[in-house]
Structure formats: C-alpha cells, structure tokens
C-alpha positions, 0 to 999 in steps of 0.5 A: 725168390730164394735160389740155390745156383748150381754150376762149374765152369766160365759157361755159367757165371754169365747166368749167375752174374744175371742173376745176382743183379735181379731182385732175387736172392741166391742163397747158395752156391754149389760148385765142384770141389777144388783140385790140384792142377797142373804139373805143379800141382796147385790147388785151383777153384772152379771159375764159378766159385771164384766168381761167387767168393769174389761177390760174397755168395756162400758156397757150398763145394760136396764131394758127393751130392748124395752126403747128408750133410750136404742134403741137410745143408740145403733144406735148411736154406729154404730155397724156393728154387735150383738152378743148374748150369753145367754142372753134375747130374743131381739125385732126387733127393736134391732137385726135390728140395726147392718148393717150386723144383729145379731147372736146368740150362741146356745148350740145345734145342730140346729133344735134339742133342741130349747129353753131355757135349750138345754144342760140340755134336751140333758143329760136327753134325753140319746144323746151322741152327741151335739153341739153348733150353730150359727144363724141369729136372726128372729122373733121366737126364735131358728128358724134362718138361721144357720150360724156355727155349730159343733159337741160335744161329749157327755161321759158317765161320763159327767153331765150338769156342765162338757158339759157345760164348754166344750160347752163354750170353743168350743162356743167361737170358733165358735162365732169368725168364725162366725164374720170373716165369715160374714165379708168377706161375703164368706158363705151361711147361711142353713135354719133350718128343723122345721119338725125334730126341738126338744124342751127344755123348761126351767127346773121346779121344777117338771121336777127336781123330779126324779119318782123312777117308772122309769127305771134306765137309765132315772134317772141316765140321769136325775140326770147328766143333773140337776148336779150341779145345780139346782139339781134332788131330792126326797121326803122321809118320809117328807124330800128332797134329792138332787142326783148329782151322781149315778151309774149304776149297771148291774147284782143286785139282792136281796136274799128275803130269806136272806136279802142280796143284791148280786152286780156282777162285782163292784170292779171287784167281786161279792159281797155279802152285808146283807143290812137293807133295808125298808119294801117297799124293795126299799132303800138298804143300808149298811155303805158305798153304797145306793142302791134305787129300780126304776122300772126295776133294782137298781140305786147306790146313790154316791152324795147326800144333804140332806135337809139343809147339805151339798153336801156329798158322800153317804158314808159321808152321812151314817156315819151320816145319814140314809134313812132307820128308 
C-alpha cells in the first residue's frame, strides 16, 4: 500500500523505521517545520525529518495543515492510507484523503487516558498496566474506532524515559499489523466506551510541583512519570530543586528526643543516622542520604538538580550543597 507517515519526534521513527523495511510504500512524510533552538538560535529539524532525508523519503513540512497547497499536495500522492505518530491533530480534510482512512498510535489502552500526555498520566496515577492503541481517526480526538491494542507492563522501577522507550518499540509492532490488517480487509474495528474514558491533559508547570502535603506514594508516581523530563520539582528557601529519583522507605521514624532518624530494612539493617534536620523537621539529611517529610512517612531523595547545576545523586549534591542552613 502507498503511505503517507505522519509524526515528529524520536517516539515515531521506530514505526517509520518498520515501515519502511515492509513491502509497502511511504510515499510522503509529513512532520513539523523546523525551528530555531537554543540560545544560539539554530536551526534544527525534527528527528522524524532527519530520519526520513537520511533514507531519502519526501518530506513534506506545513505550517498549517488546513493550507491548500498542502491538502493538494497530498491528493496528489494517492495514498491508500495515513499513518500518524505523535504528531498534530488533523483536519477532516486531511485524514478523509487516503482511500482506506487514517490511523493513529496512541500510547494508551483506549478509552483510558485521552489526550496528550497518556504515558506520563498512566506513572502519576500509580497504574502497573498500560499499552498502546490503534484507531481510526474521527472528528474528536482519541474517540476513534480501535483497531490494535496491546497490553504493557508497568515496573515498579519504570519512570516516563524507560515506558516510553518500550511503548516505542511494542508501538512500532502494532502499527505495521494494524496496516497488513487493513489491507486485507479481515477485521472489526470496536467502538470505544466513552463512560469508563480517562483524561491526560498536557503536563504544566503546575502539574509538575510536587505538594510535600501529599502522601508518599503519590509523590514518588509523580517524580517517576515527569523523569527525565520536564522534571518534578520543589521550592526552598528561594531556590528550585528538581527530583528524577526517589525511594520509598517502609518502617522510618524520627527520635525527637535524640535527633535521630531510625531507617528499618535499608541494606537489609536497621540503621540509625544523627541527621541535622530543620526546625520545621521536614528535611533530613546526613553526607549521603536526603530524606524529605510528606504527609504520612518520609520520601528518600536519590536524584536531584538543583537550580543552574546539573543533574546529580544526592550524595554528589551533599558533598557540596546542603538543604538544610
């Protein structure tokens, strides 16, 4: 089949990649313009068009997909089919073109997690199952007929960065059986059921700052879905933290009387560490380990930034650096 591959960043060129070692034919692909970047201001391409000029593809790069130019540039091409992968919302106009329609992969287990950051929102929400999904494109974003799903799991140690990667690879999979399904013809697409659909807005600034008020678990989701980036952060004493990595710890206490801060089953030992800590006796900390209050036990601190440095362990960041006057 003739196809037209649609998308910007790293996530989709496994699915291009895939696709372009089949026995189909992209035709085109589309990605976003390229922009300057950086404080130098430099022009850069998205990593999808870099790909695609790298193994000779056309590429086709609209500042609005409504230009009919644009629109006629693609009808011309005939394509029997678009594929879309992290890429824009299309117009009508544009998924209608393809004779046999337009798919999108969807890094969720449609209904759940609709919009546009399903892999982040899947962490944050404590879920140790997710997937990726296949669908017909319609009018609404996310609500199309599913054509491919399967499932993913999620480990305890994985943050954003790792899902990701594996949602990628598994994604890429589907994406070239989804295509051999729908040239054949041979399958039923299922309609989605809006009454169990979840949301995953885009991830703000305020979404990102971690509410030591909350319990740990929530925070330790929190910090793993916005790892590596753009990064879960706190305030303190006029300065901002970012944290790509912490621990949970089950049996802590803190000893008032003695200023010691008693840690059970780390190391497989119980061990007791004399810790400066603040008046407010939220942050603990000794020359290795950073422990930090939330609203019913202690999270460990592992990975951290503190404001213009960079990324470092917290014993790295002890050595210099201190939270605690």
């Amino acid at each position: 089949m003739k196809i037209v591959f649609m998308g910007t960043p790293e996530f989709a060129i496994p699915s291009l990649k895939m696709l372009l070692q089949s026995k189909h034919k992209i035709v085109a692909v589309v990605s976003a313009p390229d922009k300057e970047r950086g404080r130098g201001k430099q022009i850069s391409s998205t990593p999808v068009k870099i790909f695609a000029l790298e193994n000779n593809l056309e590429v086709l790069t609209p500042i609005s997909l409504k230009d009919e130019k644009f629109i006629q540039q693609l009808k011309e091409l005939e394509p029997d089919l678009s594929i879309v992968v992290a890429f824009r919302i299309l117009p009508k106009d544009v998924y209608t073109i393809p004779a046999k329609g337009s798919f999108n992969l969807h890094g969720s287990l449609l209904p759940k997690y609709r919009g546009a950051a399903p892999i982040q929102w899947s962490i944050i929400n404590g879920e140790t199952e997710t997937g990726v999904t296949t669908f017909f494109l319609e009018d609404k974003v996310d609500t199309g007929n599913i054509i491919v799903q399967e499932k993913i799991k999620i480990d305890d140690e994985d943050d954003f960065g790792s899902l990701h990667d594996k949602m990628m690879i598994v994604g890429a999979n589907v994406v070239l059986q989804t295509v051999e399904l729908i040239e054949k013809g041979n399958f039923v697409p299922s309609k989605q059921n809006d009454s169990i659909a979840s949301p995953a807005p885009k991830i703000t600034k305020e979404i990102c700052k971690i509410d030591w008020g909350k319990s740990d678990v929530e925070i330790h989701n929190l910090v793993r879905g916005l790892s590596p980036h753009p990064g879960a952060y706190f305030e303190h004493k006029g300065k901002t933290y970012k944290v790509f990595k912490t621990k949970l710890i089950e049996n802590l206490a803190y000893r008032q009387a003695s200023g010691e801060l008693i840690i059970e089953n780390l190391s497989h030992d119980t061990h007791s560490a004399k810790l400066d800590f603040q008046s407010s006796q939220r942050i603990f900390q000794s020359k290795k380990e950073i422990f930090i209050k939330t609203k019913n036990n202690y999270l460990q601190i592992l990975e951290l930034q503190a404001e213009g440095r960079k990324r470092m362990t917290a014993e790295e960041f002890l050595r210099g650096h201190s939270l605690i006057e």
